[in-house]
GULUM-599377 format. One record per residue (C-alpha): residue number from 1; x, y, z. Coordinates in pm, whole numbers, always signed. Example, Ala and Ser with C-alpha at 12.3 -4.5 7.8 and 13.67 -1.06 7.14 Angstrom:
% residues 2
<pt><i>1</i><X>+1230</X><Y>-450</Y><Z>+780</Z></pt>
<pt><i>2</i><X>+1367</X><Y>-106</Y><Z>+714</Z></pt>
***
This chain:
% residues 301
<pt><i>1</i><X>+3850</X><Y>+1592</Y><Z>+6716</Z></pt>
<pt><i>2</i><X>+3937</X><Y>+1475</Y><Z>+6367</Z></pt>
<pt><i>3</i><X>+4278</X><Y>+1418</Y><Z>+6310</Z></pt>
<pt><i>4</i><X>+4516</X><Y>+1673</Y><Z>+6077</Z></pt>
<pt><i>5</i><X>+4705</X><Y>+1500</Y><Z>+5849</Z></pt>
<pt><i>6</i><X>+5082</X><Y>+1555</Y><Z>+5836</Z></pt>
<pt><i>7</i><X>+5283</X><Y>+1737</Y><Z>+5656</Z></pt>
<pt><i>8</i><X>+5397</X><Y>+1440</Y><Z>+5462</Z></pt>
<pt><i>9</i><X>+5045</X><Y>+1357</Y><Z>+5362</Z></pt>
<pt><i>10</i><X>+4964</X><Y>+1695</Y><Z>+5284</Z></pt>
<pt><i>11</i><X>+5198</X><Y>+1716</Y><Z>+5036</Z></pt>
<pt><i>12</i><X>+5137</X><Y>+1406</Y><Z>+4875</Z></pt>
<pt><i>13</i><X>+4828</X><Y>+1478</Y><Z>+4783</Z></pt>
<pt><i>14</i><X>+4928</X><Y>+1794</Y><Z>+4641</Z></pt>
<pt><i>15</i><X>+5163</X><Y>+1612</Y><Z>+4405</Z></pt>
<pt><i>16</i><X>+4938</X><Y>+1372</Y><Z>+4322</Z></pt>
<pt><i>17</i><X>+4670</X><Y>+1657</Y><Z>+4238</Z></pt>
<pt><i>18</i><X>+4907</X><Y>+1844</Y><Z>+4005</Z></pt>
<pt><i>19</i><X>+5026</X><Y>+1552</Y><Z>+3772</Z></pt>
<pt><i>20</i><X>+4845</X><Y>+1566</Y><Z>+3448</Z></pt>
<pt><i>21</i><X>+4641</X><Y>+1348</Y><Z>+3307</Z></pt>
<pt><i>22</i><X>+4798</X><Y>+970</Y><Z>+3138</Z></pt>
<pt><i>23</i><X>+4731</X><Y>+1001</Y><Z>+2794</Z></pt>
<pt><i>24</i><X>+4684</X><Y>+718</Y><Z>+2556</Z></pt>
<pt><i>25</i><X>+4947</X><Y>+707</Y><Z>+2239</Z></pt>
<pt><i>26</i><X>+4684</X><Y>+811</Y><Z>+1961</Z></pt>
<pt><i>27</i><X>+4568</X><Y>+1071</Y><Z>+2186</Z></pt>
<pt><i>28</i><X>+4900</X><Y>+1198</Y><Z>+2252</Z></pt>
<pt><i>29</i><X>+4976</X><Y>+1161</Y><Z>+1893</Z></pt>
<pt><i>30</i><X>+4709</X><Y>+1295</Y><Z>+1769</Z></pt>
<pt><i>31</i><X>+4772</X><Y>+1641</Y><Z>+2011</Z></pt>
<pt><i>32</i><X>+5140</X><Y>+1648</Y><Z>+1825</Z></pt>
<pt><i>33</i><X>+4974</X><Y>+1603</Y><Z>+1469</Z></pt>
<pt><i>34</i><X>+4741</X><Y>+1929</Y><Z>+1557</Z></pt>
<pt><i>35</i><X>+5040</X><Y>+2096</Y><Z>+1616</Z></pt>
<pt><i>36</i><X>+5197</X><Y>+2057</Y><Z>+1285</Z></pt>
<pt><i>37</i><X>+5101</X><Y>+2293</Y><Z>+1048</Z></pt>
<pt><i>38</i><X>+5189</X><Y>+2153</Y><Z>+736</Z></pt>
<pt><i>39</i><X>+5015</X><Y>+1788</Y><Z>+839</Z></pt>
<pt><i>40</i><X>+4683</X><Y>+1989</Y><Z>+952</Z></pt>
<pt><i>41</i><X>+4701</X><Y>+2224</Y><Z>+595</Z></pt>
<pt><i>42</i><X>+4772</X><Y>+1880</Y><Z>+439</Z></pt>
<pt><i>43</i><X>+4490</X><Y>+1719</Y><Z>+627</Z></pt>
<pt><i>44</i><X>+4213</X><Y>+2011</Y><Z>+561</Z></pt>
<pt><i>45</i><X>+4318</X><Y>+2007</Y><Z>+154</Z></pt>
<pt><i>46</i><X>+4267</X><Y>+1560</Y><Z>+168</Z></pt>
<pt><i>47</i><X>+3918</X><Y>+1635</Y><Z>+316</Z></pt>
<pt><i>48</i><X>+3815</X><Y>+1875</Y><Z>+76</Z></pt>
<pt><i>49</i><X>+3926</X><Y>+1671</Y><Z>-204</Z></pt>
<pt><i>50</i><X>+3745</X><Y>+1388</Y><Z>-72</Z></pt>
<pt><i>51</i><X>+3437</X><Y>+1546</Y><Z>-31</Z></pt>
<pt><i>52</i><X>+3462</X><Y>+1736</Y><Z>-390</Z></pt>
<pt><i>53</i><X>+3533</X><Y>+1313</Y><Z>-531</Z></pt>
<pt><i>54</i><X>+3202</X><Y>+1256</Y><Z>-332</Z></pt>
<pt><i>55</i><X>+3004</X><Y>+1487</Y><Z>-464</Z></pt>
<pt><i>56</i><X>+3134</X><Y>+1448</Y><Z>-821</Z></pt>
<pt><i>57</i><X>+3005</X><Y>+1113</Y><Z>-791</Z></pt>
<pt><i>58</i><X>+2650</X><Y>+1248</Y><Z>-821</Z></pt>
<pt><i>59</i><X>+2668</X><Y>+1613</Y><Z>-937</Z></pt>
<pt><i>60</i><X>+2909</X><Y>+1810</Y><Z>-1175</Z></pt>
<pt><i>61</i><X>+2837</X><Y>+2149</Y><Z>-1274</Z></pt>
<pt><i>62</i><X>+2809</X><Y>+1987</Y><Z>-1622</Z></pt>
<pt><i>63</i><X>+2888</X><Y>+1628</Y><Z>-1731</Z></pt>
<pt><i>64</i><X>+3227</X><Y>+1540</Y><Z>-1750</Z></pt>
<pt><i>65</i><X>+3158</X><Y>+1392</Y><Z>-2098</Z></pt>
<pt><i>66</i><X>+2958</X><Y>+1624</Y><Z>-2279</Z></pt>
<pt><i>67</i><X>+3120</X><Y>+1821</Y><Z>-2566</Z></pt>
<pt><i>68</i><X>+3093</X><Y>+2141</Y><Z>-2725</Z></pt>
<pt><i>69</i><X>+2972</X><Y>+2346</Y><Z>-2446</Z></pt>
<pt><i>70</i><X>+3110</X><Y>+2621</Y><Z>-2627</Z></pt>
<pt><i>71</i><X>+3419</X><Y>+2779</Y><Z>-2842</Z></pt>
<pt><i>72</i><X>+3728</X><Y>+2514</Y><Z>-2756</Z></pt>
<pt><i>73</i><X>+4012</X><Y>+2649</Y><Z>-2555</Z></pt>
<pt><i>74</i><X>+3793</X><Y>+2924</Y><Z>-2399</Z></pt>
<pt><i>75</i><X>+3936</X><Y>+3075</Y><Z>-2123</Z></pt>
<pt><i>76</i><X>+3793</X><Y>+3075</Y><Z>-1778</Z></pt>
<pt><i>77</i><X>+3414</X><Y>+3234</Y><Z>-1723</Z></pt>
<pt><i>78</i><X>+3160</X><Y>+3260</Y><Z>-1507</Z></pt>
<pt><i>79</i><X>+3007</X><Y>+2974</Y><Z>-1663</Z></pt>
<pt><i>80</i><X>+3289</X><Y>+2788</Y><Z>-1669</Z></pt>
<pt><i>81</i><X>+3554</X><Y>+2883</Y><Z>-1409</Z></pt>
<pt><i>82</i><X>+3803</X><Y>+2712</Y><Z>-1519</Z></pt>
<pt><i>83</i><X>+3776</X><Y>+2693</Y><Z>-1906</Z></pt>
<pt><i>84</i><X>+3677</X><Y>+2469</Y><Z>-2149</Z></pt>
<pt><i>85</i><X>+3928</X><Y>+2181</Y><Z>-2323</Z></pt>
<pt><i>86</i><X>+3984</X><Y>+2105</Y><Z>-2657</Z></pt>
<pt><i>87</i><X>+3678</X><Y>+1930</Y><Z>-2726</Z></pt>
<pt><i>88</i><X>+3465</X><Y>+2210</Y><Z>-2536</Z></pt>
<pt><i>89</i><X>+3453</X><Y>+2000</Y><Z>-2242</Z></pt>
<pt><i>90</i><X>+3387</X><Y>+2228</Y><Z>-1875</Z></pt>
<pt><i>91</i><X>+3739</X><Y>+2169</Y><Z>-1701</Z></pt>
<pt><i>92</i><X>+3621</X><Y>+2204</Y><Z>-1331</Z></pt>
<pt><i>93</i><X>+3353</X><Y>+1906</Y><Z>-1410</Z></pt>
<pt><i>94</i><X>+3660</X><Y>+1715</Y><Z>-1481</Z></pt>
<pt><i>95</i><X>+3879</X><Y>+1806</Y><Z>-1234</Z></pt>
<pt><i>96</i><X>+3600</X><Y>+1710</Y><Z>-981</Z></pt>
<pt><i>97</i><X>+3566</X><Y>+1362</Y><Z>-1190</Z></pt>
<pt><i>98</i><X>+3924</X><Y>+1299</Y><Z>-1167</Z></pt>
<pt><i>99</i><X>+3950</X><Y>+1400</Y><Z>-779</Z></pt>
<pt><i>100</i><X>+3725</X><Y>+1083</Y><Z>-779</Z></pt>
<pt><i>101</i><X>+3986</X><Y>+863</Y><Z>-975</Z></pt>
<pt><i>102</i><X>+4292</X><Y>+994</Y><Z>-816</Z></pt>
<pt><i>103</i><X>+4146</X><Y>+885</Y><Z>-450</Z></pt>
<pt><i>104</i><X>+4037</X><Y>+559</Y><Z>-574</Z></pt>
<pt><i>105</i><X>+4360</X><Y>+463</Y><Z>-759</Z></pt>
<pt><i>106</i><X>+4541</X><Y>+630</Y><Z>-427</Z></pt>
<pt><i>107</i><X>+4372</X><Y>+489</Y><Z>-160</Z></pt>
<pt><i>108</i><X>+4239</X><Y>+144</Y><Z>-354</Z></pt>
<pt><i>109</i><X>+4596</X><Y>+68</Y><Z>-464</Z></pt>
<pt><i>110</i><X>+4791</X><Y>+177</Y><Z>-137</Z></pt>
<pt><i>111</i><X>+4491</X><Y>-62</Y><Z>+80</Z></pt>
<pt><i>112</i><X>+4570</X><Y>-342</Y><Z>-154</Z></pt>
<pt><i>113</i><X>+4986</X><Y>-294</Y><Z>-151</Z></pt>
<pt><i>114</i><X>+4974</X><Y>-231</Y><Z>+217</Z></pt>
<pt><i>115</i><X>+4753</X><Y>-547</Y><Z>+302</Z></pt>
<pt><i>116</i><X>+5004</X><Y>-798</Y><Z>+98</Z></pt>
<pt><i>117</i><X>+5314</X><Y>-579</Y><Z>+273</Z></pt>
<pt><i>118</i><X>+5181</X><Y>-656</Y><Z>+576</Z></pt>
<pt><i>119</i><X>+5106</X><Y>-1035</Y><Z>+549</Z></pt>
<pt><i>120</i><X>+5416</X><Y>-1135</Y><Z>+345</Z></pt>
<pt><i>121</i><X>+5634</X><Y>-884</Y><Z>+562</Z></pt>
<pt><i>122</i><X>+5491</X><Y>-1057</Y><Z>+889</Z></pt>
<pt><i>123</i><X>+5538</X><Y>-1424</Y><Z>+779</Z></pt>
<pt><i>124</i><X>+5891</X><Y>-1331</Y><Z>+708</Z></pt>
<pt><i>125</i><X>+5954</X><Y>-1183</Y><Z>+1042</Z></pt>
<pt><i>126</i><X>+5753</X><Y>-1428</Y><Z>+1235</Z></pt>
<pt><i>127</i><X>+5860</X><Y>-1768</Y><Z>+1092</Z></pt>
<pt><i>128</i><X>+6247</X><Y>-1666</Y><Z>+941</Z></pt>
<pt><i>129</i><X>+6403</X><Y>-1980</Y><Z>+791</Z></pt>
<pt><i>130</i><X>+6261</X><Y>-2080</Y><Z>+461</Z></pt>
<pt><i>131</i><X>+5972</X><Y>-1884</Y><Z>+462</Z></pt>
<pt><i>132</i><X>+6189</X><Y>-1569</Y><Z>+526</Z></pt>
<pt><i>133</i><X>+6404</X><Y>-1653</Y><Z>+237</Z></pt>
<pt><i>134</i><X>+6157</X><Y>-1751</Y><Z>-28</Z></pt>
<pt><i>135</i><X>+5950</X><Y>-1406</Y><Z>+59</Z></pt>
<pt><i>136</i><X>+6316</X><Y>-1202</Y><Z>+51</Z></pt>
<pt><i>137</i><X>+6406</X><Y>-1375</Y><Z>-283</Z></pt>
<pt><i>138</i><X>+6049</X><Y>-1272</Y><Z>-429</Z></pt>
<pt><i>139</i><X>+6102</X><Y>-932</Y><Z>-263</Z></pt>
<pt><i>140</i><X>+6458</X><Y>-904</Y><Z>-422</Z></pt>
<pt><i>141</i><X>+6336</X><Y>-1029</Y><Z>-759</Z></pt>
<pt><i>142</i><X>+6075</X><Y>-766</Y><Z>-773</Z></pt>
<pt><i>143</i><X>+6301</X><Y>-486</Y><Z>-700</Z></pt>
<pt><i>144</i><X>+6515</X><Y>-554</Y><Z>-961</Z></pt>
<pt><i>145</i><X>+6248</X><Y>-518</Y><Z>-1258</Z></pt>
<pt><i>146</i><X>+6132</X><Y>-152</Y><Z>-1331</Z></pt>
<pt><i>147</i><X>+5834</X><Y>-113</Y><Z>-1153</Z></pt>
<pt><i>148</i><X>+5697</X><Y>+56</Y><Z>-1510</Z></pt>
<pt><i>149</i><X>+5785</X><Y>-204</Y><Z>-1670</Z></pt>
<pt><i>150</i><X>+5555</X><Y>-479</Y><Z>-1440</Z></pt>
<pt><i>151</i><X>+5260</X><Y>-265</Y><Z>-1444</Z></pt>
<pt><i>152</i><X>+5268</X><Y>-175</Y><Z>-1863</Z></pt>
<pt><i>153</i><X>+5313</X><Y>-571</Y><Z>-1918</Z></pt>
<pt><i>154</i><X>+5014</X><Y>-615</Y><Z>-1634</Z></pt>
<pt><i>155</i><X>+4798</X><Y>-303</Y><Z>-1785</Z></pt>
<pt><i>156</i><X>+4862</X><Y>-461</Y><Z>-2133</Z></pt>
<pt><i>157</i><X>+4780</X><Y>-877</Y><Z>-2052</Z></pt>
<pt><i>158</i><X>+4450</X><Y>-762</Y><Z>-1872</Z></pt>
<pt><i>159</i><X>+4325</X><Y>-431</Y><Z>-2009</Z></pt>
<pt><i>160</i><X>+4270</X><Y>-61</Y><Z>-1843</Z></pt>
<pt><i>161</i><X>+4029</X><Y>-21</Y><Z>-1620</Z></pt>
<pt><i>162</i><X>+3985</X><Y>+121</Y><Z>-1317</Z></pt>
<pt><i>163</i><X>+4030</X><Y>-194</Y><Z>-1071</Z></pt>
<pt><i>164</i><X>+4276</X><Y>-335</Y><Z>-1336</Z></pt>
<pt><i>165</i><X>+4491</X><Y>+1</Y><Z>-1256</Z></pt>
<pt><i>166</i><X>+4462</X><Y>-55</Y><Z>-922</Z></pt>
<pt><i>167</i><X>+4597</X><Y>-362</Y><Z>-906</Z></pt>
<pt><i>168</i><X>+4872</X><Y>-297</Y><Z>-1162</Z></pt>
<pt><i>169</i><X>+4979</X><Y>+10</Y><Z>-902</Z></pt>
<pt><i>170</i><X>+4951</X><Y>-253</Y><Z>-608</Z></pt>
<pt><i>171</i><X>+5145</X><Y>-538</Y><Z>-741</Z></pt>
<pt><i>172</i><X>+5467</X><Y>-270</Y><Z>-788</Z></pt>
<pt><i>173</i><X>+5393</X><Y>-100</Y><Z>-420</Z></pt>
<pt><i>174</i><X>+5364</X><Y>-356</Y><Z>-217</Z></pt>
<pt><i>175</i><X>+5793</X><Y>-455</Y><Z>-190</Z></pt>
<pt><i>176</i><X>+5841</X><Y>-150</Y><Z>+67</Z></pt>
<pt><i>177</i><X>+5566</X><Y>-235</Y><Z>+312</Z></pt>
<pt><i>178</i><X>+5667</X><Y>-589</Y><Z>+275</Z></pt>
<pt><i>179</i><X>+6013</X><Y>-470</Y><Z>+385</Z></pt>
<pt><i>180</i><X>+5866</X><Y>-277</Y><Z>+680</Z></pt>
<pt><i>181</i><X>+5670</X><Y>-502</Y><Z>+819</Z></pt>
<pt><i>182</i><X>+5944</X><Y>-752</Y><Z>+832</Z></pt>
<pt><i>183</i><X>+6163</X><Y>-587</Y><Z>+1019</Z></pt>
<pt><i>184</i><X>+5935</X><Y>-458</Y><Z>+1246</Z></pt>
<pt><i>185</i><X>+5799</X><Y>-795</Y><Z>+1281</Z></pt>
<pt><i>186</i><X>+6178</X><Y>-939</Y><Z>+1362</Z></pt>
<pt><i>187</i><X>+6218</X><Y>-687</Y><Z>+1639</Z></pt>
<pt><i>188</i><X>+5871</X><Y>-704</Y><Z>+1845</Z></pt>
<pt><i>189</i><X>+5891</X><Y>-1094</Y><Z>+1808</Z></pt>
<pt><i>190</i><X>+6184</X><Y>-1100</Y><Z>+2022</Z></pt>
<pt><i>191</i><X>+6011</X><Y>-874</Y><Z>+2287</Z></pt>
<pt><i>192</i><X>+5910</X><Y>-1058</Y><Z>+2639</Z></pt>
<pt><i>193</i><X>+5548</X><Y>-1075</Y><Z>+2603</Z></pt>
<pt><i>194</i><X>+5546</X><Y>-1230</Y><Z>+2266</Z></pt>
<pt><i>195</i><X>+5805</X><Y>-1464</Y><Z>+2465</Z></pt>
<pt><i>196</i><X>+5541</X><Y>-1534</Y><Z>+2722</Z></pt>
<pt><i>197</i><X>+5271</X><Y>-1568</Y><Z>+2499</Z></pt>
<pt><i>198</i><X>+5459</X><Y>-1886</Y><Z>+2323</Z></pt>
<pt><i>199</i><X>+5514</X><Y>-1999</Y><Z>+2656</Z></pt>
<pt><i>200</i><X>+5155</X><Y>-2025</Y><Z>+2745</Z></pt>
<pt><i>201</i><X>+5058</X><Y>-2190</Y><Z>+2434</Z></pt>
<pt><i>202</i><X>+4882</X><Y>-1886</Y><Z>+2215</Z></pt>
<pt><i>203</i><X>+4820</X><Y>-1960</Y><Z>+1866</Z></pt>
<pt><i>204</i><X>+5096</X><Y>-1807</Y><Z>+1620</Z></pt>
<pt><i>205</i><X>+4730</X><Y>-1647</Y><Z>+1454</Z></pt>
<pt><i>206</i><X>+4666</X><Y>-1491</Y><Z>+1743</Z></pt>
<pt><i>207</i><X>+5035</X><Y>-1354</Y><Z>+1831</Z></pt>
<pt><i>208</i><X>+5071</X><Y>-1219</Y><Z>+1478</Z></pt>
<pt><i>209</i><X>+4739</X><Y>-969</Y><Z>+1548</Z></pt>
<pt><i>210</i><X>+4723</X><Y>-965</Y><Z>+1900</Z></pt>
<pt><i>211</i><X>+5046</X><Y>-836</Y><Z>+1976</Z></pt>
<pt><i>212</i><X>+5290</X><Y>-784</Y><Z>+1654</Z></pt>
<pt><i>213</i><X>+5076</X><Y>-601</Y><Z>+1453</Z></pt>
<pt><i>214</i><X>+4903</X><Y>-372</Y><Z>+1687</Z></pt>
<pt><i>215</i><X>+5290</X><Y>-243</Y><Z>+1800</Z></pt>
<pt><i>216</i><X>+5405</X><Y>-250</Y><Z>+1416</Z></pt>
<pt><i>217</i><X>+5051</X><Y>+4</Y><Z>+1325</Z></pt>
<pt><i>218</i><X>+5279</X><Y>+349</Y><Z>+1379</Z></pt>
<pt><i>219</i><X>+5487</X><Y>+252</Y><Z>+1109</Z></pt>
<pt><i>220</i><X>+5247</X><Y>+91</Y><Z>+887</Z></pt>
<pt><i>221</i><X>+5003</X><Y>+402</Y><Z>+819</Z></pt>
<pt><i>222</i><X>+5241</X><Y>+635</Y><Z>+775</Z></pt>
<pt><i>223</i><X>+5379</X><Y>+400</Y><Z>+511</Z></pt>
<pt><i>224</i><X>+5064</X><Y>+360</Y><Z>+394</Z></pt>
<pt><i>225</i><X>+5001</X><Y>+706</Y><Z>+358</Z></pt>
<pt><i>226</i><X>+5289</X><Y>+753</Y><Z>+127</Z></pt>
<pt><i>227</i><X>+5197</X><Y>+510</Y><Z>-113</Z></pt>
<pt><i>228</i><X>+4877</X><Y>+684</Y><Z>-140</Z></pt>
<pt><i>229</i><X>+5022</X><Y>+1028</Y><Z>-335</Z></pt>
<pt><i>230</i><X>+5315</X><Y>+759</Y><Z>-486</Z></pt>
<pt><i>231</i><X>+4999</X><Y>+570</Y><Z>-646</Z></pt>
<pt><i>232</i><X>+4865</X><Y>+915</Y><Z>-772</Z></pt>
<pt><i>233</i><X>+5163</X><Y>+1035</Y><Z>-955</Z></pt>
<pt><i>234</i><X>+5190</X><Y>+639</Y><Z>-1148</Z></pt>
<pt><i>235</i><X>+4829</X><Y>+666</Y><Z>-1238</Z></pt>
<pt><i>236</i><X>+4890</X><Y>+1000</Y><Z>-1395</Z></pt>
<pt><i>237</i><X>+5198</X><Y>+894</Y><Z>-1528</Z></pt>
<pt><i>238</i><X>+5043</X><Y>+570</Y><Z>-1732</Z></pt>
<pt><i>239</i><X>+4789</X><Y>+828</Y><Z>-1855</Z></pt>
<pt><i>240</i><X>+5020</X><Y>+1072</Y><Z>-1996</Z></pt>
<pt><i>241</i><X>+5177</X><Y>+723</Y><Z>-2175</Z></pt>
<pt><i>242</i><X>+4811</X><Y>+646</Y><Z>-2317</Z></pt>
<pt><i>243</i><X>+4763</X><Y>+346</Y><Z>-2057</Z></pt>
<pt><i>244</i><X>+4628</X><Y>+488</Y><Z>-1808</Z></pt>
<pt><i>245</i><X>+4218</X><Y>+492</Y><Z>-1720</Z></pt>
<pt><i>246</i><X>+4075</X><Y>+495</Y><Z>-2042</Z></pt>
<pt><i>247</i><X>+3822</X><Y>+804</Y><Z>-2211</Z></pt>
<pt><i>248</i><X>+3597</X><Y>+952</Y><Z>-2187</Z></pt>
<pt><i>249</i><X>+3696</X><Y>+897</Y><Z>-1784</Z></pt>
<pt><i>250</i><X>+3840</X><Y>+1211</Y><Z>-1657</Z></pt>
<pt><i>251</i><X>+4196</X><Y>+1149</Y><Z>-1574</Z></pt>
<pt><i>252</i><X>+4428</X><Y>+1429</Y><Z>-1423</Z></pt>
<pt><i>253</i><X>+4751</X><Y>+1249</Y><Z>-1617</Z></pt>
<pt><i>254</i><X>+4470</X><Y>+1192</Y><Z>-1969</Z></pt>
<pt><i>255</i><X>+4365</X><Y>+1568</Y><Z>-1919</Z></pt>
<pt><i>256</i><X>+4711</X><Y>+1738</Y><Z>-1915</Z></pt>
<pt><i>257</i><X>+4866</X><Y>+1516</Y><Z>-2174</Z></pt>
<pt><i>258</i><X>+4534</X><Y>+1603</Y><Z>-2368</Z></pt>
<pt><i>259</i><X>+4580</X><Y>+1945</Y><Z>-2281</Z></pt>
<pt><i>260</i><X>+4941</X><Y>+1973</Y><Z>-2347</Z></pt>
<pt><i>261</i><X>+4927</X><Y>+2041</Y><Z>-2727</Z></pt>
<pt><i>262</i><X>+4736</X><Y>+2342</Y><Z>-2707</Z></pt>
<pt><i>263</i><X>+4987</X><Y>+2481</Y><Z>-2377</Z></pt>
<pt><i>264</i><X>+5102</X><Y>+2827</Y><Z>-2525</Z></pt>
<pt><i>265</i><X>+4755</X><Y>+2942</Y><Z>-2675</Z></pt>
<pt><i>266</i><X>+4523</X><Y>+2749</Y><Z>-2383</Z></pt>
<pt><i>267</i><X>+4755</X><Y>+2757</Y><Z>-2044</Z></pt>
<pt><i>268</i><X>+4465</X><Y>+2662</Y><Z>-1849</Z></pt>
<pt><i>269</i><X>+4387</X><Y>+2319</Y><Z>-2015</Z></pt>
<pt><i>270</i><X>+4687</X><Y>+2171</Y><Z>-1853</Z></pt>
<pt><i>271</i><X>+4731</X><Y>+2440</Y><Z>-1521</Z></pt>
<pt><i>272</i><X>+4386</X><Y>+2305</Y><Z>-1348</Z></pt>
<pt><i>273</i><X>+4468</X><Y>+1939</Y><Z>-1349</Z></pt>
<pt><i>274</i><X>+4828</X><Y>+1978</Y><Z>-1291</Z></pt>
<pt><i>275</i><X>+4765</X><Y>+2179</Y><Z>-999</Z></pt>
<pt><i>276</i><X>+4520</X><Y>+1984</Y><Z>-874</Z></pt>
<pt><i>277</i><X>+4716</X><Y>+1678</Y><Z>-881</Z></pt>
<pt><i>278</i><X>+5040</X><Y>+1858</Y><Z>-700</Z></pt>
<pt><i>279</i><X>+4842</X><Y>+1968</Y><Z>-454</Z></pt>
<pt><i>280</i><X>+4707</X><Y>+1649</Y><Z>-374</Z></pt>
<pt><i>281</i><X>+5026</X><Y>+1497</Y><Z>-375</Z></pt>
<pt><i>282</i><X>+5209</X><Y>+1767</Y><Z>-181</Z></pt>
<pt><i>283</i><X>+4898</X><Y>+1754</Y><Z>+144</Z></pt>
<pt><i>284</i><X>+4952</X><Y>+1332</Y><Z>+172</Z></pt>
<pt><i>285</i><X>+5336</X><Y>+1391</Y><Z>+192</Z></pt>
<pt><i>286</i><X>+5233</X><Y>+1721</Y><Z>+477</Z></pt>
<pt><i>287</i><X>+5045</X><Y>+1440</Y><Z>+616</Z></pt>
<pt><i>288</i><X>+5266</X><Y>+1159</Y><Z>+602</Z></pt>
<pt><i>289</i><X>+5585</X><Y>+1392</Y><Z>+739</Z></pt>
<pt><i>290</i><X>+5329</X><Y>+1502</Y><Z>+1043</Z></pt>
<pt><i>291</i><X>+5222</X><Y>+1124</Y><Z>+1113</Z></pt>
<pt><i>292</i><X>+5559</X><Y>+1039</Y><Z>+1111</Z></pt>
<pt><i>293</i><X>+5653</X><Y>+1269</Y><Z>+1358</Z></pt>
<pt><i>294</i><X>+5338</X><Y>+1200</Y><Z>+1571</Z></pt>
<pt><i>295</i><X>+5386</X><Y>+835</Y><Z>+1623</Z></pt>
<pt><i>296</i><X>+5772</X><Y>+812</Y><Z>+1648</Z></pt>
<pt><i>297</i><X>+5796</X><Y>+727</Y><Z>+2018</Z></pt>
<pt><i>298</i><X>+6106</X><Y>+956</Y><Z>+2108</Z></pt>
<pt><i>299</i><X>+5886</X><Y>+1291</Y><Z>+2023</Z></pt>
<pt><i>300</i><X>+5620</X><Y>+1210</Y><Z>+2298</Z></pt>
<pt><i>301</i><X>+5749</X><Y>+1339</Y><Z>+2639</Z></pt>
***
């Protein structure tokens, strides 16, 4: 006769049945992130964007150049949904072109600041002493000159182009990651098994991306993410200023400080771009706020 198992047992097993599944962090951050509306609004308008820069890249409804597609300042038709410009040029081919510049100026010059955050910020945090206080001193330098100041003296010594914007954008951005990082690094570096990893003999290579920055990454992207919508608003900024990408490229800043003369007779010159560039802004700050909130360990339960 087989043998019933006790009560004890029984009961066990019935605990053991009902727990829920472990979940890793990203999935359990990523189940939090669904939940917030404004981060998954935020996330839906990035993707459309993105695809709309995509496609722009190969097809406009008419090129983003061409004038005199009809009478200037023409209001919106079905031809043109969104107007014409000043020099008859279709406003929704350039507000597709400049999705395409906005996202590259975003996400090139955030992946460029956030990649010399990160190093700098880790050396400081890892090695302290002199390293620590030459990277601080170049940290504190830095924040106390304008940051429009060091990009119109870079924009100006080596010209406007797209990668030379980028880097301009970069070179000011990077001073908050750099902070960041540092301080993450000074706290996980403390931690036991980065204690028992120097005790074994592991390169400090291998520390620095084996264990610091893996446990510093929460932190990181959503810093990262808002220097993306931060590099936006300066690239449209140095436009309206006359420095930013240069034309006939179709700038959101370049089209509503183009557009801006004609405002009371030809609203619609400046409305698309504008709007187009706040809402972009506004869905990586959703975004940011919701990752933020995702990945801070004392939401997850």
């Amino acid at each position: 006769m087989a043998a019933v198992p006790s009560t004890v047992e029984a009961s066990q097993e019935f605990l053991i049945s009902e727990l829920p599944e472990q979940s890793s962090l990203g999935q359990d951050a990523w189940r939090r992130l669904k939940r917030n509306r404004l981060a998954v609004v935020g996330l839906v308008i990035i993707a459309i964007f993105f695809v709309t820069a995509l496609i722009s890249i190969v097809w406009t409804p008419y090129p983003t150049w061409r004038q005199a597609l009809g009478t200037t300042y023409a209001g919106p038709s079905l031809l043109h949904p969104l107007g014409l410009d000043d020099y008859g040029r279709d406003i929704l081919s350039r507000v597709m072109g400049g999705a395409a510049i906005a996202l590259g100026v975003g996400v090139g010059a955030s992946f460029l600041a956030s990649l010399t955050g990160i190093i700098l910020g880790m050396l400081a945090g890892f090695f302290k002493g002199k390293v620590d206080a030459l990277i601080s001193l170049t940290i504190n330098i830095f924040y106390g000159v304008p940051d429009l100041l060091v990009a119109l003296i870079l924009v100006v010594l080596i010209g406007r182009g797209l990668f030379n914007i980028i880097l301009a954008i970069a070179l000011t951005g990077w001073l908050g990651m750099a902070r960041l990082v540092r301080g993450q690094t000074l706290s996980i570096r403390e931690r036991e098994y980065v204690e028992a990893a120097r005790t074994i003999g592991t390169p400090n290579l291998m520390i620095l991306s084996r264990h610091i920055l893996p446990n510093a990454l929460g932190p990181i992207i959503v810093q990262a993410t808002y220097l993306v919508p931060a590099a936006i608003i300066f690239e449209a900024f140095l436009s309206l200023l006359g420095l930013g990408i240069p034309p006939p490229s179709p700038s959101w800043g370049r089209m509503a400080s183009e557009g801006y003369k004609a405002l009371q007779i030809a609203p619609h010159i400046v409305l698309a771009p504008c709007a187009a560039l706040s809402l972009t802004v506004l869905a990586f700050n959703w975004l940011g706020d919701g990752l933020r909130d995702a990945i801070d360990p004392r939401m997850r339960r």
